[in-house]
N, C-alpha and C positions, 0 to 999 in steps of 0.2 A: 217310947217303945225301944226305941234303940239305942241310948243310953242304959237302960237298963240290962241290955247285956256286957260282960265285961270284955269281952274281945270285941265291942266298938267302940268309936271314938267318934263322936260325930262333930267336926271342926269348923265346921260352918253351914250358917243357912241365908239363903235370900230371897227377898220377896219378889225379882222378879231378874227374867234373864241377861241384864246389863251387870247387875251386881252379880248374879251367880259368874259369869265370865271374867270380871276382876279378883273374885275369891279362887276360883278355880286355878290361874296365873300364880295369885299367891302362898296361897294353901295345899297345891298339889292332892285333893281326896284321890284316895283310892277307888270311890264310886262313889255314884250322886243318884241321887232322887228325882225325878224328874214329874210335874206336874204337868197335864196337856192345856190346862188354861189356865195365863198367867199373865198381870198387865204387863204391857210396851211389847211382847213378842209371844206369839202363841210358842207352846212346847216344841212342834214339831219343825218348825225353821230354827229353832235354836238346837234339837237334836241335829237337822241335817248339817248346818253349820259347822257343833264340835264334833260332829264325826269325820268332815270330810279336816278338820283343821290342829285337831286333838283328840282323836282318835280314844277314848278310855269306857269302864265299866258305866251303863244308866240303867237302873230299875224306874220306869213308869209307874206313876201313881194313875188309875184310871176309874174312871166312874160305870159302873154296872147298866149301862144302858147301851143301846145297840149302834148311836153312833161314837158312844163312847169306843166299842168294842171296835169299830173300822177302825177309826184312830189309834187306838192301839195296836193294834196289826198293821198299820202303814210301820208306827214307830220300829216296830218289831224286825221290819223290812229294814230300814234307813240304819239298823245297828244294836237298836237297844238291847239288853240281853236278857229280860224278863218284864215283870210287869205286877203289882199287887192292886187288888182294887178293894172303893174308897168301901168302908162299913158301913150299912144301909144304916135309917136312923134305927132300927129294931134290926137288931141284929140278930141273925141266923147262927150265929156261932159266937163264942163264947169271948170276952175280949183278949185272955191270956193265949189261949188259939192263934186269934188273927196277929197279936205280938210276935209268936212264935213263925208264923206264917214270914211275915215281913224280915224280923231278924235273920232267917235261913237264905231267903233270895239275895239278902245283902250281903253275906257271904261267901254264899256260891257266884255272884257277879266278879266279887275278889278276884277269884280264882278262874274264871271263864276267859276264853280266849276272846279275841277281841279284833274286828278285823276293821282293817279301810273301808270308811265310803265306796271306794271304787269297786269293791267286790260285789256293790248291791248295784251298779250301774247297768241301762238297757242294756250297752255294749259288752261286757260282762258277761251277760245273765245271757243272752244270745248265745254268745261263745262255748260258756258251760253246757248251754242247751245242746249246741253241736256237736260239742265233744262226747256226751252220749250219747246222743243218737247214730255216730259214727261206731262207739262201743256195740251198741245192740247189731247193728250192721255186723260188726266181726265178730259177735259172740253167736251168730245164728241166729238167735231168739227169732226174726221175725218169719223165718224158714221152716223151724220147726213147728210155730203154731200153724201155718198154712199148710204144714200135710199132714193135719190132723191131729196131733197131740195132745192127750187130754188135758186140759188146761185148770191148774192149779189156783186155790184160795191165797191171796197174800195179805199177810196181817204185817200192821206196821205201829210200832207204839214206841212214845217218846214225850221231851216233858220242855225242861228249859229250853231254849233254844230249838226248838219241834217244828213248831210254825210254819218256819223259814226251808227246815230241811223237811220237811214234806214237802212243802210246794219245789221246793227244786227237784225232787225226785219226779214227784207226781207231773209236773210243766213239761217233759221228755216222754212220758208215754205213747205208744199209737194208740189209737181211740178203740182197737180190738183187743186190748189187753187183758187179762185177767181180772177176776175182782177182786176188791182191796178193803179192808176194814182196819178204820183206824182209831186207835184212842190217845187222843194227845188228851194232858191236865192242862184243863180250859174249864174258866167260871161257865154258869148256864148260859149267861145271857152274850156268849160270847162263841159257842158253839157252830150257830148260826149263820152269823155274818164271815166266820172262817171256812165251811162249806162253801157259804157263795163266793168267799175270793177265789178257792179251788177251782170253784168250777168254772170263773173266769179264766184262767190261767192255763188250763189245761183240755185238752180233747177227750178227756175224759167226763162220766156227767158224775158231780159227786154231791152229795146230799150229806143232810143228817140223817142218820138211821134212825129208823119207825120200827116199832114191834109187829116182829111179824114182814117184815119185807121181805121179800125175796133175794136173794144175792146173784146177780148178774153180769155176765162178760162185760167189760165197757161202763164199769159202775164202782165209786167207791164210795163208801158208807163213812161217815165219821160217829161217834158216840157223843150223843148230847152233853155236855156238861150236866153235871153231876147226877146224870147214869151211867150206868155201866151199860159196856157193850156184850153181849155173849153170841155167838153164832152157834146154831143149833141145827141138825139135820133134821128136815122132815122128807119122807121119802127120799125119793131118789136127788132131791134139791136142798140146798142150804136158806137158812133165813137167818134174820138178825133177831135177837130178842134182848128190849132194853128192861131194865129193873132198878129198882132203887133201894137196894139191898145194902146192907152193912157195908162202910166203906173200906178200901183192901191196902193196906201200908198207907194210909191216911188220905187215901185219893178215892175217885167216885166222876168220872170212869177211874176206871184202875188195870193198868197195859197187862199184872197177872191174870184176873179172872179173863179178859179176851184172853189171850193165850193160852189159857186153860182150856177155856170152851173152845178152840181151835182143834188144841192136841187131840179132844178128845171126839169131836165131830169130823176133822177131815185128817188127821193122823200125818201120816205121808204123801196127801195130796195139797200141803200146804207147805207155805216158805214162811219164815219168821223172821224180821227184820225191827229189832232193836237201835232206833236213833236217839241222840242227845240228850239227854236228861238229871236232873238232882236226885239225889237217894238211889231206892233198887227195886225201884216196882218194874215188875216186866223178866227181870233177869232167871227169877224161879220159875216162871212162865216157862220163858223160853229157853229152858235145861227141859222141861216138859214136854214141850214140842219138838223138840230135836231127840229124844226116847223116844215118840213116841211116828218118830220118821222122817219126820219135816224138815227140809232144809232149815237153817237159821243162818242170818248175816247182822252183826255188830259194828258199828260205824268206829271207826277208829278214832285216837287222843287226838290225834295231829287237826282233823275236822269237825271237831266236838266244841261247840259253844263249852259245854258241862260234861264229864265222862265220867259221870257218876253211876246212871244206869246198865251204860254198857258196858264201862268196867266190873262194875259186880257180874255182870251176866259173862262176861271173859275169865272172873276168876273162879266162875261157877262151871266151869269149861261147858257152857251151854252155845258158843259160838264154833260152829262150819268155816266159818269165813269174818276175818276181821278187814275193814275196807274204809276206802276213804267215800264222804258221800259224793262226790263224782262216780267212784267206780260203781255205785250200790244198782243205782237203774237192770245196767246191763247183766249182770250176774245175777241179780233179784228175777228178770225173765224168763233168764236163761235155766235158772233154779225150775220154775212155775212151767217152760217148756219141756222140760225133761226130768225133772225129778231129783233127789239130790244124787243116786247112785251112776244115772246117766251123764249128768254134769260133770263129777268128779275130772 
């Protein structure tokens, strides 16, 4: 499959992670492929290895199963910068699809930023943690929701590299937060087990969204893999409504259709925040949502695994605010406590 494209090169392959480490020294790839089960050394001692040691581009090969899906999401944590999973024996999609699938991540890895080990470490992740939560302190945010301020919907949609920058956003919240609905590109059976990391990590309680949910202070919703998420007013309260409706710039969920159904459900009582992503789903969205009142916040090149999404959606001048994801927390609150004309 990936020979078959003419901008790659594929220079070597190894059966297992002693040989990939000697080709690797040799051959210098620009990205590698990385399998989670492989003889002499599982995948993921050999990711945390070359990351803490050779720091470069891995696309994960992972199996459609749910503890396949943890593993990949540890991977995901430790560095990797994407992930393709393996093709059922009856395939759901077509084989020149899943080629094309594959060839694209291996690309966008090319080009992805790539950071040390140490950025994923407790000690690290702590620190970031505080350094938020220090923000929200001086941005007011937690002042203005306790004297009552109506409290804002926060949609948050992202693709490559998403994972990692949601749960760092989301791991900083107070657990009175506003609600949050999210659509990261996540296979089905992968939806799931990334809810429960969330909601491990966070004071917040975050789920898959169910049709028909209610949307709740202290609650975020993620979008099943491949449904889509739409938020829908019914009286005076918001609900989630998932569908499996035609898929939107090749994805299902798809960051435009939420953001659609944002703009058009809570208008100006919502924030819109575009993270990390390949291609431009979400960017038309959220040119939508910012017409249609809404705050909107774009995560910046400099902290972008991928700045594919939110550059489109930057050169769509659908961004209020371009930001590093350290600063997004605190402004994203602060957005949701007062509005975007208040905030200004």
């Amino acid at each position: 499959m990936l020979e078959s494209d003419p901008g790659i090169e594929v220079v070597g392959a190894a059966p297992d992670p002693y040989a990939a480490r000697d080709q690797i020294k040799r051959l210098d790839p620009d990205v590698i492929t990385l399998d989670v089960e492989m003889p002499r050394m599982d995948g993921i001692t050999f990711l945390e290895n070359l990351m803490r040691l050779r720091p470069m581009p891995v696309v994960m090969v992972s199996s459609l199963t749910h503890d396949g899906a943890k593993v990949t999401l540890q991977a995901l944590e430790l560095g990797a910068v994407d992930f393709v999973t393996k093709p059922a024996r009856e395939l759901s999609v077509k084989l020149e699809d899943y080629a094309a699938e594959v060839v694209a991540k291996v690309k966008a890895a090319a080009r992805a930023t790539i950071r040390p080990l140490t950025n994923f470490s407790g000690t690290e992740r702590e620190a970031f943690r505080e350094r938020v939560k220090e923000s929200l302190r001086e941005a007011g945010a937690y002042e203005a929701r306790s004297a009552g301020t109506r409290q804002r919907l926060v949609a948050i949609g992202a693709s490559t590299g998403g994972t990692e920058a949601i749960r760092r956003v989301l791991e900083c919240l107070p657990p009175d937060s506003p609600p949050i609905v999210i659509s990261q590109h996540i296979p089905a059976s992968f939806s799931g087990p990334f809810a429960e990391r969330l909601n491990s990590v966070t004071s917040l309680t975050v789920k898959e969204a169910t049709d028909r949910a209610p949307i709740m202070p202290g609650h975020a919703y993620v979008a099943p893999g491949d449904w889509h998420l739409r938020v829908q007013r019914d009286g005076a309260r918001l609900i989630c409504r998932i569908d499996q409706s035609e898929t939107v710039n090749r994805h299902r969920p798809s960051v435009d259709v939420m953001f659609d159904s944002v703009a058009e459900s809570a208008g100006s009582e919502a924030v819109g925040v575009l993270l990390t992503g390949m291609g431009r789903d979400g960017a038309e969205g959220l040119a939508r949502m910012k017409a249609s009142g809404a705050a909107t916040i774009v995560q910046d090149e400099a902290s972008s695994t991928v700045w594919g999404m939110p550059g489109a959606a930057v050169s769509l001048g659908a961004a209020d605010e371009i930001l590093s994801l350290e600063q997004i927390p605190a402004r994203m609150m602060q957005f949701a406590a007062n509005g975007r004309a208040r905030s200004a």
